[in-house]
Backbone as a printed PyTorch tensor [residue, N CA C, xyz], in Angstrom:
tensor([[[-0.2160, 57.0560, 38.8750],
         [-1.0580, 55.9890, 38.3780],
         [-0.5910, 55.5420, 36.9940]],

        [[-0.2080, 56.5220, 36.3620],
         [ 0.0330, 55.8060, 35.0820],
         [ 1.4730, 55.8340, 34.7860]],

        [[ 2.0650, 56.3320, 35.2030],
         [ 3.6620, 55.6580, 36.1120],
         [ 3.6460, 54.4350, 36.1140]],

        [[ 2.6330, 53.9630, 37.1070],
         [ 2.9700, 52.0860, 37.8930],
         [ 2.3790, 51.6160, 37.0580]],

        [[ 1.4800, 51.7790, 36.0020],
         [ 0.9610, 51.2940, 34.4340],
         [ 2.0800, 50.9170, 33.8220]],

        [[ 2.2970, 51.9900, 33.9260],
         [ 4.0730, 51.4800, 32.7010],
         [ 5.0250, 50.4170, 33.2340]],

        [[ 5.2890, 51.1990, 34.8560],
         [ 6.5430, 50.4340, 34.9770],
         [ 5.4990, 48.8230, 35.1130]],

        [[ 4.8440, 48.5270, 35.2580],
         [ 4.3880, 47.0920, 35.8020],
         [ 4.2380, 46.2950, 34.1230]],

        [[ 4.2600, 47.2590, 33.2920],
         [ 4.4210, 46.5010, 31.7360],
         [ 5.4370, 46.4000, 31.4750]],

        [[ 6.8030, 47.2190, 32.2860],
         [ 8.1910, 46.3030, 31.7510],
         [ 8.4820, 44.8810, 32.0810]],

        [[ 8.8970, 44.6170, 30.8490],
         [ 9.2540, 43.1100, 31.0480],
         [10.9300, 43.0260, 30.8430]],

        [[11.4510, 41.7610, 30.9830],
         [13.0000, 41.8450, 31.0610],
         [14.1020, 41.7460, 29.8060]],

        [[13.0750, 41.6050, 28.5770],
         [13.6900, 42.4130, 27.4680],
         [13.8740, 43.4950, 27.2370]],

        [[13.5060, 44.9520, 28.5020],
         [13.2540, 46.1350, 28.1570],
         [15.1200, 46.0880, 28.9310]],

        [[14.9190, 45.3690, 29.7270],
         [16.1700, 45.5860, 30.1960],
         [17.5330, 45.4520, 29.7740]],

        [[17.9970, 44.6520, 28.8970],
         [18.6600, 44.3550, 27.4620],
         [18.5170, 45.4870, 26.4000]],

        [[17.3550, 46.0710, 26.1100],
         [16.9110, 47.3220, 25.3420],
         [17.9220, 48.1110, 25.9420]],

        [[17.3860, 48.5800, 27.1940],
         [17.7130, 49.6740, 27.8860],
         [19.3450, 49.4730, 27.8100]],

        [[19.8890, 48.3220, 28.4770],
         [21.5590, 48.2300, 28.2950],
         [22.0340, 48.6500, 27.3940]],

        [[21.4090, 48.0590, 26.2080],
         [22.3880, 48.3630, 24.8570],
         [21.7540, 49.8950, 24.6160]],

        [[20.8000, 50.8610, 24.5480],
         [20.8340, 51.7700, 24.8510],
         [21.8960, 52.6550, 25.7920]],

        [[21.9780, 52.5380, 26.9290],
         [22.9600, 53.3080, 27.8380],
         [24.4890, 52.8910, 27.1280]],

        [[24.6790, 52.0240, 26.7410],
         [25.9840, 51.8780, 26.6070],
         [26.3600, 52.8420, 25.1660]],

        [[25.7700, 52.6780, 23.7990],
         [25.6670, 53.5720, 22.9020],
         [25.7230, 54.6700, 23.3360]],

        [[24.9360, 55.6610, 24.0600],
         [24.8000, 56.7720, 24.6620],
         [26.0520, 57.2230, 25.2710]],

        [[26.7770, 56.5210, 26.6200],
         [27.8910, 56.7980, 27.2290],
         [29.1110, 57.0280, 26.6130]],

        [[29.1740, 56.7230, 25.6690],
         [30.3160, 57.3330, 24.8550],
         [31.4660, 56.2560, 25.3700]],

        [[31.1660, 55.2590, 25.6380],
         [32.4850, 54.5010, 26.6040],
         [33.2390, 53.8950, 25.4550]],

        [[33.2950, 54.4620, 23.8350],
         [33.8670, 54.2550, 22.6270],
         [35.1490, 55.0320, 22.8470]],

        [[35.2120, 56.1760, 23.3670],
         [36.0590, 57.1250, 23.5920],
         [36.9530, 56.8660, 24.7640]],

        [[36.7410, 55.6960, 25.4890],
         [38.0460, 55.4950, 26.4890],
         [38.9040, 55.0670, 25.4050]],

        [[40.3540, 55.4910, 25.5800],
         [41.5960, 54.9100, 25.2200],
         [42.4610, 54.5040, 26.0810]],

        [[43.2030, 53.9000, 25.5310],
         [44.3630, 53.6040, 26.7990],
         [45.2050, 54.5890, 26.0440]],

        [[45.5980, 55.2260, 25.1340],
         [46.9000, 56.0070, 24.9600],
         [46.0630, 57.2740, 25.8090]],

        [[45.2040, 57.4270, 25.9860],
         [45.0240, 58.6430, 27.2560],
         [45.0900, 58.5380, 28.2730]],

        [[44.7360, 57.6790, 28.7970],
         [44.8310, 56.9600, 30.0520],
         [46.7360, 57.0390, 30.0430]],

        [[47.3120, 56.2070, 29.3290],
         [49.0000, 56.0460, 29.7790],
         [49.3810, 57.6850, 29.2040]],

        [[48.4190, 58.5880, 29.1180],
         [49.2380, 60.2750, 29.0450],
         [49.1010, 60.6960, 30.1910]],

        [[47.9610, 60.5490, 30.8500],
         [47.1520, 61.2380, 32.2660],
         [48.0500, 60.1840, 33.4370]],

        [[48.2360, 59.6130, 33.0770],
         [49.0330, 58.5600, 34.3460],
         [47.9670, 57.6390, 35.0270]],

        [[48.3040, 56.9260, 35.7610],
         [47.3490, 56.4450, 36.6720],
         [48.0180, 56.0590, 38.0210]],

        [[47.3280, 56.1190, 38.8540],
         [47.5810, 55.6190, 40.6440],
         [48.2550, 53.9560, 40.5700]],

        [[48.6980, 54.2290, 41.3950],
         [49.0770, 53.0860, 41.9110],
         [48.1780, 51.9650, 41.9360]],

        [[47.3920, 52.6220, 42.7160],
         [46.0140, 51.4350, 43.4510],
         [45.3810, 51.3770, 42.5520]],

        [[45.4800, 51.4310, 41.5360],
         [44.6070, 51.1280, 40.0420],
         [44.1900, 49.6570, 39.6650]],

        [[43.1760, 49.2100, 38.8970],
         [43.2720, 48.0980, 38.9450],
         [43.8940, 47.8050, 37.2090]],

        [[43.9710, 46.6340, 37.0470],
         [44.4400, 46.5460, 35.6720],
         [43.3700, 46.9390, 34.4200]],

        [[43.8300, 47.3790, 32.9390],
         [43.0420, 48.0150, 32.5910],
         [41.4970, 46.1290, 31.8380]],

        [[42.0530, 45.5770, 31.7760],
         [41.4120, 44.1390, 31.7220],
         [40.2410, 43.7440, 32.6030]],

        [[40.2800, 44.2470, 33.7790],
         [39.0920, 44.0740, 34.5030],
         [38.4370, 45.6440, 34.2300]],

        [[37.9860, 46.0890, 33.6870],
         [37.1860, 47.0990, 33.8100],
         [36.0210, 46.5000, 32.7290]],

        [[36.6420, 46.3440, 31.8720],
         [35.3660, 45.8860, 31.2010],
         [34.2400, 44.4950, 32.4170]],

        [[34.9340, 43.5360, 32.2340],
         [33.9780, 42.4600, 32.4450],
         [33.2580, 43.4500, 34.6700]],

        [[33.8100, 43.8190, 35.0150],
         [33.7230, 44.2700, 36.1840],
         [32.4110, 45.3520, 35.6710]],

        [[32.6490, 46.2260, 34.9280],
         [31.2550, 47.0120, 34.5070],
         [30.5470, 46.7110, 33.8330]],

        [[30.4230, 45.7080, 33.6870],
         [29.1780, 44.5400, 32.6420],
         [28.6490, 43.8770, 33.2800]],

        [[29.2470, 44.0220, 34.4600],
         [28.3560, 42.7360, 35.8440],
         [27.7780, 43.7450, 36.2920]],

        [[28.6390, 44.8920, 37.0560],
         [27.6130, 46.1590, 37.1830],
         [26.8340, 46.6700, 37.0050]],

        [[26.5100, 46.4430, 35.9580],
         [25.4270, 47.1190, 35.2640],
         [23.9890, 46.2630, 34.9750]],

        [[24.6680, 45.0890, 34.7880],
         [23.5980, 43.8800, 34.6180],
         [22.9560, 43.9180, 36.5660]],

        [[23.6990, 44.1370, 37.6610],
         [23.0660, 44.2980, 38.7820],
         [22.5640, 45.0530, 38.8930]],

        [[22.7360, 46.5650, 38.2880],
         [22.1050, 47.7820, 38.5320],
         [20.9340, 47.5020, 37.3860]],

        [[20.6490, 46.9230, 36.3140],
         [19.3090, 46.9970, 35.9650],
         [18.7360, 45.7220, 36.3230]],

        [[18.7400, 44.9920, 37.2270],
         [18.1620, 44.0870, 37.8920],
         [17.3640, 44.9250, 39.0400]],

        [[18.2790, 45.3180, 39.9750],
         [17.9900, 46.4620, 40.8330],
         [16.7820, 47.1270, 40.4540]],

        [[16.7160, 47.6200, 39.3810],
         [15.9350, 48.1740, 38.7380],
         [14.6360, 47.9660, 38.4040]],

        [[14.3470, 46.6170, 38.0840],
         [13.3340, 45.5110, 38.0030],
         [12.7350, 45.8180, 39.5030]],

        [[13.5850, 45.2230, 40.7610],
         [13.5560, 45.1630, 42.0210],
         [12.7290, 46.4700, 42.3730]],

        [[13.3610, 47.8340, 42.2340],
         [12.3820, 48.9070, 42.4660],
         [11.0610, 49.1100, 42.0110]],

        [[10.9920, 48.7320, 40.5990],
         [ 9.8890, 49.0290, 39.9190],
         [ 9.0320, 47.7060, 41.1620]],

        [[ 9.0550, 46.9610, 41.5250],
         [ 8.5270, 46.1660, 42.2690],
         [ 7.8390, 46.9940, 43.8680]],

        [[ 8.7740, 47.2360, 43.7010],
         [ 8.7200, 48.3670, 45.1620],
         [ 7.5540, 49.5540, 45.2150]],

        [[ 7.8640, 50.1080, 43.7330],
         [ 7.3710, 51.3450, 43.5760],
         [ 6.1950, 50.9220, 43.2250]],

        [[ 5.5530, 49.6260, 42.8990],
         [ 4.1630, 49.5480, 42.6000],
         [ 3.7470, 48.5160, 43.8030]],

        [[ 4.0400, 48.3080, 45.0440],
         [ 3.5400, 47.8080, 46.2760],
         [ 3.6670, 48.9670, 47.1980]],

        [[ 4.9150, 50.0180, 47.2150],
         [ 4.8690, 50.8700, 48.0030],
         [ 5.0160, 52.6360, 47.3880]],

        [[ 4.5710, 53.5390, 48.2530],
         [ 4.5350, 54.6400, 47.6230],
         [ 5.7610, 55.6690, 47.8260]],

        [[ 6.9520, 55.1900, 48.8010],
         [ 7.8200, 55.8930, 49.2490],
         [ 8.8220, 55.7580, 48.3760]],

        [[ 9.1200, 54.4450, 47.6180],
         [10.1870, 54.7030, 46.4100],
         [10.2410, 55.7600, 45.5620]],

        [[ 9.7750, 56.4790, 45.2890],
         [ 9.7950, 57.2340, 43.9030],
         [11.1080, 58.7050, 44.2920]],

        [[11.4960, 59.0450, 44.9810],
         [12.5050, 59.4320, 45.4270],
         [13.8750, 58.7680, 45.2800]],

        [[13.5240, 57.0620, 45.3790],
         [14.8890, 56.4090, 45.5470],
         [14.5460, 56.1270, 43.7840]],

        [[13.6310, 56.3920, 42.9950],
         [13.7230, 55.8920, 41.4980],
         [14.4650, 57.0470, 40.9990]],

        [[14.1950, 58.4180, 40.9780],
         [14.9500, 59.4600, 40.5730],
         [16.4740, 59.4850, 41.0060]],

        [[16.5910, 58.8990, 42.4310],
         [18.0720, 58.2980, 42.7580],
         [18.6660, 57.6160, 41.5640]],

        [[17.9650, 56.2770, 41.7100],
         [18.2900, 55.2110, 40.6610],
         [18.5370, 55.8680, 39.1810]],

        [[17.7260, 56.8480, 38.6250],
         [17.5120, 57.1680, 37.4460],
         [19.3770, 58.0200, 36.9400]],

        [[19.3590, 58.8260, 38.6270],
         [20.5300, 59.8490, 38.4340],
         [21.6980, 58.7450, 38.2510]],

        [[21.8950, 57.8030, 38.7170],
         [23.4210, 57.0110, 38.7660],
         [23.1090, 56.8430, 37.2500]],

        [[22.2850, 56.6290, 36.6190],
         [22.5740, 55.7370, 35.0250],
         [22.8020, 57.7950, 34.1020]],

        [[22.3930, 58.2320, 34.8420],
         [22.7480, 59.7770, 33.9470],
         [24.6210, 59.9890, 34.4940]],

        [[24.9190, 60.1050, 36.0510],
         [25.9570, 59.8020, 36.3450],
         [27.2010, 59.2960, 35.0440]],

        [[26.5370, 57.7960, 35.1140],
         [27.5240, 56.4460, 34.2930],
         [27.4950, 56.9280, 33.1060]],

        [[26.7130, 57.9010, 32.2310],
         [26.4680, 58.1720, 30.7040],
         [27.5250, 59.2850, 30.0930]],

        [[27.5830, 59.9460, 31.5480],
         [28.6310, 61.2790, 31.5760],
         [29.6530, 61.1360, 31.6590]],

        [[30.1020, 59.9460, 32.1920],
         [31.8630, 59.8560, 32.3270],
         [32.8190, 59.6290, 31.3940]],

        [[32.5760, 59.2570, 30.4220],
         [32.9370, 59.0290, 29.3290],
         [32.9240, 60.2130, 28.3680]],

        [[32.0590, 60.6650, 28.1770],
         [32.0830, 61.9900, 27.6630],
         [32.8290, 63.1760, 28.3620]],

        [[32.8310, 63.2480, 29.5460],
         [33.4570, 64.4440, 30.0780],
         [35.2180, 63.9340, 30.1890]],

        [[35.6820, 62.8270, 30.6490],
         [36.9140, 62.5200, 31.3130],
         [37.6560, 62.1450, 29.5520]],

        [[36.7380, 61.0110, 28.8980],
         [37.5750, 60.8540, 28.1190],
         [37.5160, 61.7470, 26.5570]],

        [[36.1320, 62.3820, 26.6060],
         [35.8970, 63.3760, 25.0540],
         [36.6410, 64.4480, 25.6390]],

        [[36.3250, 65.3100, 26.2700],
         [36.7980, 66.4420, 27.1760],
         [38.2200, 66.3980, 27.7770]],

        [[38.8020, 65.0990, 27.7700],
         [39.6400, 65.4610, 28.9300],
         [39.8120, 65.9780, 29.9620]],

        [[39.1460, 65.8380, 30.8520],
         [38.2430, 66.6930, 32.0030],
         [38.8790, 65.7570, 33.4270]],

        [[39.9360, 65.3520, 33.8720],
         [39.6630, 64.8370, 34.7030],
         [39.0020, 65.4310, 36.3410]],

        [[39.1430, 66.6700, 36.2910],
         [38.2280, 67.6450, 36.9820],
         [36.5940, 67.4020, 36.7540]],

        [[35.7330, 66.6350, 35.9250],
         [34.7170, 66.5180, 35.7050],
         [34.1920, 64.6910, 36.0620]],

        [[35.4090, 64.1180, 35.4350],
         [35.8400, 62.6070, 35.6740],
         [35.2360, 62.6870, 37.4180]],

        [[36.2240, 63.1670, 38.2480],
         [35.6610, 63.1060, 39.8730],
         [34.9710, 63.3640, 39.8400]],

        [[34.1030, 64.4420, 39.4910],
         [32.6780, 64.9140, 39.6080],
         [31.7560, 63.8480, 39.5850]],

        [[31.6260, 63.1280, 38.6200],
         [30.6210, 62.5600, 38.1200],
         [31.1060, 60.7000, 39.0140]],

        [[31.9360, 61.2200, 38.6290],
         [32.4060, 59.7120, 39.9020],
         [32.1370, 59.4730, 41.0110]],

        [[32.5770, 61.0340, 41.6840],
         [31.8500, 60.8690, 42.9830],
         [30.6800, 60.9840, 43.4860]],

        [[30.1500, 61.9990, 42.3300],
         [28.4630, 62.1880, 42.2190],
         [27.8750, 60.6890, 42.3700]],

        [[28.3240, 60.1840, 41.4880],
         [27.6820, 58.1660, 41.5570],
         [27.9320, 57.4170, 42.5430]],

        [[29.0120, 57.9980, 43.4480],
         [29.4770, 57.1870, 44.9810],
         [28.7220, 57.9200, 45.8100]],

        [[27.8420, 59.2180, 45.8800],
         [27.0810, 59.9750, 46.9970],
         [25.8070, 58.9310, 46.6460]],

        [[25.5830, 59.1750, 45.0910],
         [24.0770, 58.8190, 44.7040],
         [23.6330, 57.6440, 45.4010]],

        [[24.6850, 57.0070, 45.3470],
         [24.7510, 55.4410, 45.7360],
         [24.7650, 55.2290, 46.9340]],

        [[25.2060, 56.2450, 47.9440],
         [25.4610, 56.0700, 49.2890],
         [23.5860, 56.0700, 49.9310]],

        [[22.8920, 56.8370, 48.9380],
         [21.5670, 57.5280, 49.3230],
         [20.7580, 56.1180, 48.7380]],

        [[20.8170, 55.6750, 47.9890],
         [20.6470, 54.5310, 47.1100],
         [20.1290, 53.4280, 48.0380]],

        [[21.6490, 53.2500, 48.4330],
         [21.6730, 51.6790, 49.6330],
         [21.3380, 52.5890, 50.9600]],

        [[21.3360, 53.2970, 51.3620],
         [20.5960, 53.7390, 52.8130],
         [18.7760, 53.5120, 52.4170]],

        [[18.4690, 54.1480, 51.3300],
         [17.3660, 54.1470, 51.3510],
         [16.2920, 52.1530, 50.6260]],

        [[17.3480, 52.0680, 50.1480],
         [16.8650, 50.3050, 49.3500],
         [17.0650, 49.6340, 50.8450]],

        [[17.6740, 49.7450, 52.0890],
         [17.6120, 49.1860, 52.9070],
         [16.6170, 49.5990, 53.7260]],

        [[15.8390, 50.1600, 53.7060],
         [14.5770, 50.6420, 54.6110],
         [13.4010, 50.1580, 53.8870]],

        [[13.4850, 49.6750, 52.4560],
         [12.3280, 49.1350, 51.7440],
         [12.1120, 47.6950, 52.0380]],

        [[10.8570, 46.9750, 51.6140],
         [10.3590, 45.6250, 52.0540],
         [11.4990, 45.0460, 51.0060]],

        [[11.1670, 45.6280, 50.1480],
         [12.3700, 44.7370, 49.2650],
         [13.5970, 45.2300, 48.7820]],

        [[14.5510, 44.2430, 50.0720],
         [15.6070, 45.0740, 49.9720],
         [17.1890, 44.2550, 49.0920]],

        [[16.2750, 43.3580, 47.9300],
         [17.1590, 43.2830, 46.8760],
         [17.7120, 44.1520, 45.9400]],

        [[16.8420, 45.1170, 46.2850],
         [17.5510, 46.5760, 45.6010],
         [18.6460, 46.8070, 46.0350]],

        [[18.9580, 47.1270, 47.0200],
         [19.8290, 47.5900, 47.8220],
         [20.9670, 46.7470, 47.7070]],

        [[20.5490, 45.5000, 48.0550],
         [21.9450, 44.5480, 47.8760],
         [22.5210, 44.1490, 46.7090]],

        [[21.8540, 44.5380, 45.1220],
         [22.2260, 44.2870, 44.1630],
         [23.1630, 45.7130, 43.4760]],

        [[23.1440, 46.7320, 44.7230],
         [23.9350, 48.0720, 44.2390],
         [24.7510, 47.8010, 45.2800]],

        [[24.5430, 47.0960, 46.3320],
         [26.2370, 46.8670, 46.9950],
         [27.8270, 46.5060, 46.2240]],

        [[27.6590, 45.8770, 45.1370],
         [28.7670, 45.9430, 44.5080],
         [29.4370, 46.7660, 43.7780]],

        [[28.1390, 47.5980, 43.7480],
         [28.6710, 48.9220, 42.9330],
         [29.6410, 49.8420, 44.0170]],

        [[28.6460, 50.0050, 44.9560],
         [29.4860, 50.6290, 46.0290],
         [30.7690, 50.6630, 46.2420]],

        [[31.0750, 49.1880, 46.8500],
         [32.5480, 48.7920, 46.7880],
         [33.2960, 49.2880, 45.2730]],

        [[33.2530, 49.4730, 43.7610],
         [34.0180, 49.7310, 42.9350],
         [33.9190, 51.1870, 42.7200]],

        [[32.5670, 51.6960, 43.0300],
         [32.6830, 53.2550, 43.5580],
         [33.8130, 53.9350, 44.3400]],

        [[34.0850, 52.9910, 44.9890],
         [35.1350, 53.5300, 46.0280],
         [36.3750, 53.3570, 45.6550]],

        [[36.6040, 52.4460, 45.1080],
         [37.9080, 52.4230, 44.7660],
         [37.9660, 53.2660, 43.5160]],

        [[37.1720, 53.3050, 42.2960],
         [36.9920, 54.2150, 41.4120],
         [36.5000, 55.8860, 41.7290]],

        [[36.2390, 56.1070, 42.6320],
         [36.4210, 57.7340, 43.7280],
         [37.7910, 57.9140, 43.6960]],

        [[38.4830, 56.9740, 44.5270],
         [39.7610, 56.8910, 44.8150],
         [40.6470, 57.4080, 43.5280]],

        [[40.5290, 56.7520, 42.4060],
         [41.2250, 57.0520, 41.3850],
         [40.7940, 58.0840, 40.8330]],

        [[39.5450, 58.3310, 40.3910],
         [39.3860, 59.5140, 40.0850],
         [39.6930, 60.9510, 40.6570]],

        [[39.7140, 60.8790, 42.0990],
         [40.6240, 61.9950, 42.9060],
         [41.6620, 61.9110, 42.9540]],

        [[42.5390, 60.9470, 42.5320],
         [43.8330, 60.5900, 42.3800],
         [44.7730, 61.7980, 41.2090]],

        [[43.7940, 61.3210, 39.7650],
         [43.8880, 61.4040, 38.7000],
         [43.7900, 63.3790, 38.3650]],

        [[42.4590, 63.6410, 39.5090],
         [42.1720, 64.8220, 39.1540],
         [43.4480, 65.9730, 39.6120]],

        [[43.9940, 65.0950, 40.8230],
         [45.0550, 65.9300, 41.5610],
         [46.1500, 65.9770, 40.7800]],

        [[46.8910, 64.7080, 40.2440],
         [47.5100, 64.3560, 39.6070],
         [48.0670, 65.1270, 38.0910]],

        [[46.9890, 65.0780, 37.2010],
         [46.6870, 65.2780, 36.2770],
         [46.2010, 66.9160, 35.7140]],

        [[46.5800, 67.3700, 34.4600],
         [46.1860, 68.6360, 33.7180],
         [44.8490, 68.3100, 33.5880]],

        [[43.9410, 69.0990, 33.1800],
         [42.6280, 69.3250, 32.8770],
         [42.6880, 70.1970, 31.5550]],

        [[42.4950, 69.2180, 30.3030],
         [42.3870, 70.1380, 28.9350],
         [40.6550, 71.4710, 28.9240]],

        [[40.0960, 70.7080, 29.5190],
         [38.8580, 71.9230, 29.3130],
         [39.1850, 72.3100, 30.4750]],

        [[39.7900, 72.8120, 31.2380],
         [39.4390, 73.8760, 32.4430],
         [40.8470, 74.9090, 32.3310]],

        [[41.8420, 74.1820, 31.2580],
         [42.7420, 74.7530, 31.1640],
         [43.5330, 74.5480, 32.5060]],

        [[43.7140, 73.6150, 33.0390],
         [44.7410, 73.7360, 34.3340],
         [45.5000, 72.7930, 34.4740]],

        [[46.3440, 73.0720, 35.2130],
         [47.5160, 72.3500, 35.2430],
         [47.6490, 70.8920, 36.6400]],

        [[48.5840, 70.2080, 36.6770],
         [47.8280, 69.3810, 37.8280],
         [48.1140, 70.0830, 39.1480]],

        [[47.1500, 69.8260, 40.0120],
         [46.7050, 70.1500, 41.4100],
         [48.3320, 70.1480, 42.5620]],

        [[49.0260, 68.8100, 42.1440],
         [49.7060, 67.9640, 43.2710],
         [50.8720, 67.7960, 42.0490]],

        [[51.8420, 67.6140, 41.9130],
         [53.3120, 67.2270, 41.0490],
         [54.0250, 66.1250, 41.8600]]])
């Protein structure tokens, strides 16, 4: 009850709040490219130029999405499972940066990468069984860069040494 109090008082400046919040938090200050061109990268990589504007649309869909649930969750009572979903991908997105690029972790990098491609798989199965299933379709794009960003991140992990785990790469 006092859950759907709250969420029904966000308005869509919280959502701008909240962005520039998560992004401070994620540490995504700490990507470099001179780490990135030490660790190597895949082939199937995309250029390093689209990552930005590509995860700024992302994200602007995933807290739209967001809006969309809170909609859900105060007409219906079965969301609140898919909100702790929702909640885990933005804990997911906060970690990657810190673990892959503070850490050097690309052993943690997949983790949390693929953790956000399962989360997401549970995400859109379940936003598609709701009345409102703009949720769902506004994390479809995520999906698709999930996958190709899975891809690299298992790429990378095989590929690549791991400074905190102490290991060497998987595959040569």
């Amino acid at each position: 009850m006092i859950m759907a109090t709250f969420l029904k008082s966000l308005k869509w400046y919280h959502g701008i709040i909240f962005y520039i919040a998560i992004n401070l938090l994620s540490g995504g200050r700490l990507a470099t490219r001179e780490y990135l061109d030490t660790v190597g990268r895949p082939p199937f990589m995309p250029p390093d130029w689209a990552f930005a504007p590509v995860w700024i649309t992302l994200q602007i869909f995933m807290i739209i999405a967001g809006f969309k649930l809170i909609q859900v969750l105060t007409e219906e009572t079965r969301g609140e499972s898919l909100l702790i979903s929702y909640s885990l991908l933005w804990a997911f997105f906060s970690m990657f940066s810190w673990f892959y690029f503070g850490l050097h972790s690309p052993i943690l990098g997949f983790l949390t990468t693929f953790g956000m491609f399962l989360n997401n798989v549970f995400n859109l199965s379940s936003g598609f069984q709701l009345k409102n299933k703009a949720f769902a379709w506004l994390l479809t794009p995520l999906m698709v860069w999930l996958t190709i960003a899975s891809a690299i991140a298992g790429w990378q992990m095989l590929y690549t040494p791991d400074e905190l785990f102490g290991t060497s790469a998987f595959l040569n």
